[in-house]
N, CA and C atoms as an extended XYZ file, in Angstrom:
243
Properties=species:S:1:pos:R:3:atomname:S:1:resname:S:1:resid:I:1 pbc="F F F"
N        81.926       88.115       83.210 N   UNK     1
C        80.758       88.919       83.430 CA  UNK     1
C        80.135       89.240       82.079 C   UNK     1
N        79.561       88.298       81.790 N   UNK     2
C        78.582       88.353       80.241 CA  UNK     2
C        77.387       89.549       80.294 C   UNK     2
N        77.812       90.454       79.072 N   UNK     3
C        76.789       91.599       79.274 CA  UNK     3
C        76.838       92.737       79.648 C   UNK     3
N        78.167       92.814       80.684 N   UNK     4
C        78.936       93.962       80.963 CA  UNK     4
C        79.076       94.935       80.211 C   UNK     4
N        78.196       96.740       80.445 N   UNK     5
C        78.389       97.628       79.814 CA  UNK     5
C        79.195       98.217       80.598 C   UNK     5
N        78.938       98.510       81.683 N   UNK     6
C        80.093       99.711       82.283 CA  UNK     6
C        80.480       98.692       84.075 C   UNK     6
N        81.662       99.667       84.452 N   UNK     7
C        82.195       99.001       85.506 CA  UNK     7
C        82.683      100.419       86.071 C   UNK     7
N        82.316      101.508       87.021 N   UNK     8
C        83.239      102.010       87.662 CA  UNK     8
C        83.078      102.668       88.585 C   UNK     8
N        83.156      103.559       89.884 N   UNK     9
C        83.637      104.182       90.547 CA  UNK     9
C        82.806      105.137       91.080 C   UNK     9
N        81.862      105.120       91.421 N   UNK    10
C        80.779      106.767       91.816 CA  UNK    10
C        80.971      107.200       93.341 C   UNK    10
N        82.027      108.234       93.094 N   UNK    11
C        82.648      108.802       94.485 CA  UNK    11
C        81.244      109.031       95.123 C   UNK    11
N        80.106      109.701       94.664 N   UNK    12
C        78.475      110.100       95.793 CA  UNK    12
C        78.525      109.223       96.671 C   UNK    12
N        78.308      107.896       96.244 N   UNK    13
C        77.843      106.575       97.016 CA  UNK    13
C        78.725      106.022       97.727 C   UNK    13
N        80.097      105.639       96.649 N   UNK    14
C        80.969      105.318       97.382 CA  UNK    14
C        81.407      103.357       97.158 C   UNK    14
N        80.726      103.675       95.820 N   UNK    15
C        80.188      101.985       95.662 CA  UNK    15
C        80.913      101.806       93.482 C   UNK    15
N        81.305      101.117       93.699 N   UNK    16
C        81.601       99.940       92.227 CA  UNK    16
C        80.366       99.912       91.708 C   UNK    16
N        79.859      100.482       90.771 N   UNK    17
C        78.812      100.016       89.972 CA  UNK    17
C        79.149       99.312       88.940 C   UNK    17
N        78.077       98.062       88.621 N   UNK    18
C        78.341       97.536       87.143 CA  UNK    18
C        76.990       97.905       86.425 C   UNK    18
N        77.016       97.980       84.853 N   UNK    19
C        75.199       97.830       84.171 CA  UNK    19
C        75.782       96.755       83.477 C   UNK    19
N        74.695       95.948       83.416 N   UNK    20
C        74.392       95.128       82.412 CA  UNK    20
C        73.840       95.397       81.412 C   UNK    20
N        73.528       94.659       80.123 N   UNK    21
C        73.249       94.931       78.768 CA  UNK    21
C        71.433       94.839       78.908 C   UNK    21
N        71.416       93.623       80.373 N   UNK    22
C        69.393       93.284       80.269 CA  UNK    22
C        69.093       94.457       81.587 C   UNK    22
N        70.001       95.316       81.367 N   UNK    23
C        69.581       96.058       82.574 CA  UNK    23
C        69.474       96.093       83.723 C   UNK    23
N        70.069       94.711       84.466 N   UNK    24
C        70.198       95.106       85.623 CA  UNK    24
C        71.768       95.542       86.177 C   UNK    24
N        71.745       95.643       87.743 N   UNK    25
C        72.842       96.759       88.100 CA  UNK    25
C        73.557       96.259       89.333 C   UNK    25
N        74.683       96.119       89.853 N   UNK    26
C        75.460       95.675       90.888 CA  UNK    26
C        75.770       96.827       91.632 C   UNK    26
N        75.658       97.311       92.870 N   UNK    27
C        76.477       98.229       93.430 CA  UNK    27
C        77.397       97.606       94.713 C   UNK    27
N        78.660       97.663       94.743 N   UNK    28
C        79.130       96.918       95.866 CA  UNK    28
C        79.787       98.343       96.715 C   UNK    28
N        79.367       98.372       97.864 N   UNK    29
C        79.799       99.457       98.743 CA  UNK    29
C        81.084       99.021       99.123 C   UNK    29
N        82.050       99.897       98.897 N   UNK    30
C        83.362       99.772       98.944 CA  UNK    30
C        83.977      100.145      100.583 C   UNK    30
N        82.949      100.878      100.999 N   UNK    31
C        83.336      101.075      103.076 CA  UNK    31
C        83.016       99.937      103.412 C   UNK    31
N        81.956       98.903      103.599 N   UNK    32
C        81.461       97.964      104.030 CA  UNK    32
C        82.845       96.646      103.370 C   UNK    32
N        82.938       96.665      102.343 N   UNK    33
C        84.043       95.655      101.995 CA  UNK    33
C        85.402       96.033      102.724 C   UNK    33
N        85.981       97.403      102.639 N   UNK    34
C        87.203       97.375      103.343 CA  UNK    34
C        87.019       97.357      104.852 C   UNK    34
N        85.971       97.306      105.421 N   UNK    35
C        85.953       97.347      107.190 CA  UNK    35
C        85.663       95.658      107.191 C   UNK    35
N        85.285       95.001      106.239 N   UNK    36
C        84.836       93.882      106.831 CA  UNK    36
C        86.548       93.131      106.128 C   UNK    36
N        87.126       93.733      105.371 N   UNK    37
C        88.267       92.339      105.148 CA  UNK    37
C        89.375       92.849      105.076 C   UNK    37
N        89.371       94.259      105.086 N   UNK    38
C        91.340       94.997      105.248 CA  UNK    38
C        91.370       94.905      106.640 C   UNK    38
N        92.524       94.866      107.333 N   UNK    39
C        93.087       94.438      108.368 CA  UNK    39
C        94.174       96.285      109.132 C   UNK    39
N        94.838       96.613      107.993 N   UNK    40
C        95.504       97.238      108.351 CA  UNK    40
C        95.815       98.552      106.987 C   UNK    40
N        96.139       99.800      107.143 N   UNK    41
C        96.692      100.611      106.295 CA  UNK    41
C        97.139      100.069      104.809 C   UNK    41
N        97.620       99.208      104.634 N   UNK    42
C        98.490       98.475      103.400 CA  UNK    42
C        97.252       98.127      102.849 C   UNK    42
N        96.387       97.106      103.425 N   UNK    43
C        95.574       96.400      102.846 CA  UNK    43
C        94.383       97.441      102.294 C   UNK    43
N        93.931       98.329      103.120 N   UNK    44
C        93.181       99.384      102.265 CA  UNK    44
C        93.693      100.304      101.526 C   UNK    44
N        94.814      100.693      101.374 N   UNK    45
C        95.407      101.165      100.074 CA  UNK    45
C        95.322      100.226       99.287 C   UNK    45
N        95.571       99.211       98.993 N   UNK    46
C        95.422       98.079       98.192 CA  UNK    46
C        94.108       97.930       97.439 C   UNK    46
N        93.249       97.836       98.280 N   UNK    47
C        91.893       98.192       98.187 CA  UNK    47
C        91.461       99.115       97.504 C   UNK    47
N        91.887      100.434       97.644 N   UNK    48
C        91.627      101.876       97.325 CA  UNK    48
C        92.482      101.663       95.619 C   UNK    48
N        93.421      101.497       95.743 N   UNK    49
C        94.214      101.412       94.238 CA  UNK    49
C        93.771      100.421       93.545 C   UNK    49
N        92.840       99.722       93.881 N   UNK    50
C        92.207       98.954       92.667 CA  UNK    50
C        90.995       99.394       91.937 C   UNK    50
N        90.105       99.870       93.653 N   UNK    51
C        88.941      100.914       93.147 CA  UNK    51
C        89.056      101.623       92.095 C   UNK    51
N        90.439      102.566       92.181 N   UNK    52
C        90.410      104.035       91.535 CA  UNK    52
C        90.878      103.676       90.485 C   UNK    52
N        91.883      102.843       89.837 N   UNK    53
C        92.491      102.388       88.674 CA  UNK    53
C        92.367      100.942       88.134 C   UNK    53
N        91.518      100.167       89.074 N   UNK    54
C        90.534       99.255       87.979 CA  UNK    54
C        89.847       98.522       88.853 C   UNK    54
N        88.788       98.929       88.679 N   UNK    55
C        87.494       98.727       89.191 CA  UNK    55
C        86.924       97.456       88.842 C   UNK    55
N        87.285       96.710       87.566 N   UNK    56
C        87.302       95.504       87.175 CA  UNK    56
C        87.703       94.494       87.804 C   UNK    56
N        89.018       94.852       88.266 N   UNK    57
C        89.485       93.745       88.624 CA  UNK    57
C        89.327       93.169       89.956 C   UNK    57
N        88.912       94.804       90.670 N   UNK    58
C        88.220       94.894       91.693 CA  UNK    58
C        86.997       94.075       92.200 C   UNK    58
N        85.907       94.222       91.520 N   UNK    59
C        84.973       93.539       91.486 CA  UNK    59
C        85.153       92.171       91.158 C   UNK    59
N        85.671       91.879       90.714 N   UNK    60
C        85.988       90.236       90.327 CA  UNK    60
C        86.869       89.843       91.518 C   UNK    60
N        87.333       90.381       92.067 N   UNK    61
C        88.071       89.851       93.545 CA  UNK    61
C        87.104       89.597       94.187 C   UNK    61
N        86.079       91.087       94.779 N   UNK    62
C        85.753       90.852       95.475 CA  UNK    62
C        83.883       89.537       95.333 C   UNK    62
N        83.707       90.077       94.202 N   UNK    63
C        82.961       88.771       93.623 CA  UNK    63
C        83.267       87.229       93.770 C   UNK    63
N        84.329       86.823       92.909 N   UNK    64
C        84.727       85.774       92.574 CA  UNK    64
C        85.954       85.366       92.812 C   UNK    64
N        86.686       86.229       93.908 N   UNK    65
C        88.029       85.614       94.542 CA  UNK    65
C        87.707       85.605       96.267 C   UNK    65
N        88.785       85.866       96.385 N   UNK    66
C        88.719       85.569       98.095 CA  UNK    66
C        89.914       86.343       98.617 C   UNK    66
N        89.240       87.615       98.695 N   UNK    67
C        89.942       89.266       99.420 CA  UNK    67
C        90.716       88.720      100.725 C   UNK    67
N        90.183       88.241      101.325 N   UNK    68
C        90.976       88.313      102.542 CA  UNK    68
C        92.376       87.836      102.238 C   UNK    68
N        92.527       86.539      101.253 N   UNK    69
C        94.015       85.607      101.032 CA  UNK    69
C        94.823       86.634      100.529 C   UNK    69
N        93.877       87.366       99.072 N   UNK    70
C        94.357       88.330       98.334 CA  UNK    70
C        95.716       89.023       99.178 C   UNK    70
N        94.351       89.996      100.247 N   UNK    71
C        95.182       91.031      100.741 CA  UNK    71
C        96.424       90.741      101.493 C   UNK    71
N        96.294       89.452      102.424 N   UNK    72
C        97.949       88.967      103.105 CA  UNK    72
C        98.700       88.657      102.009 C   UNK    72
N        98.426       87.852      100.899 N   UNK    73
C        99.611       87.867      100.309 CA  UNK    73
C       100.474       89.294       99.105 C   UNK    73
N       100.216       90.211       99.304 N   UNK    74
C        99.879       90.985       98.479 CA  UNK    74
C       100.588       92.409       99.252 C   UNK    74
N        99.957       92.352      100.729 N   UNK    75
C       100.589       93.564      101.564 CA  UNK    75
C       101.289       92.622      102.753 C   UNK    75
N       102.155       91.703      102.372 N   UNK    76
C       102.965       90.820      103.472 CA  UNK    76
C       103.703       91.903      103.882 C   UNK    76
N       103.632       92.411      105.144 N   UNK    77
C       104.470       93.510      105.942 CA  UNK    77
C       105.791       92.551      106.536 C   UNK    77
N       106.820       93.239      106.038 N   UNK    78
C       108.474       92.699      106.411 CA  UNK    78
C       108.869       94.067      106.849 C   UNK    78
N       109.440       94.040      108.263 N   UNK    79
C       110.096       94.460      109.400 CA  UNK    79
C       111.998       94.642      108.268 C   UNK    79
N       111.913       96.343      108.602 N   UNK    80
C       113.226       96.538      108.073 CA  UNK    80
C       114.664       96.171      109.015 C   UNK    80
N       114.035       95.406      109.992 N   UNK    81
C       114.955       95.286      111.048 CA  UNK    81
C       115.855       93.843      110.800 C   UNK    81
């Protein structure tokens, strides 16, 4: 992300903001991403703990990876039974 001044978190909205250096601005709404690709409890904590403690890496998932694979492999639920 060439240009990248800031990357983070504005509880109001509820959205990942990025600025750029030529001024323009990304907001990715973070309700709309976890209803459309978390599945279950695990996967939006997952979600939520990237938001709140890096928002970077966040956005680049949900940008330039592919959340859904992310989240199964990541919150694979195993039965203590």
């Amino acid at each position: 992300m060439n240009g990248l001044i800031s990357c983070e978190f504005n509880m109001d909205t509820a959205c990942v903001e990025l600025k750029f250096a030529n001024g323009s601005m990304i907001a990715i709404d973070t309700i709309a991403v976890e209803n459309e690709v978390a599945d279950n409890m695990y996967q939006w904590s997952e979600l939520d703990y990237l938001i709140y403690n890096d928002p970077i890496a966040y956005t680049d998932l949900i940008l330039n990876g592919n959340p859904e694979i992310y989240l199964k492999t990541i919150t694979e639920y195993k039965s203590l039974d």
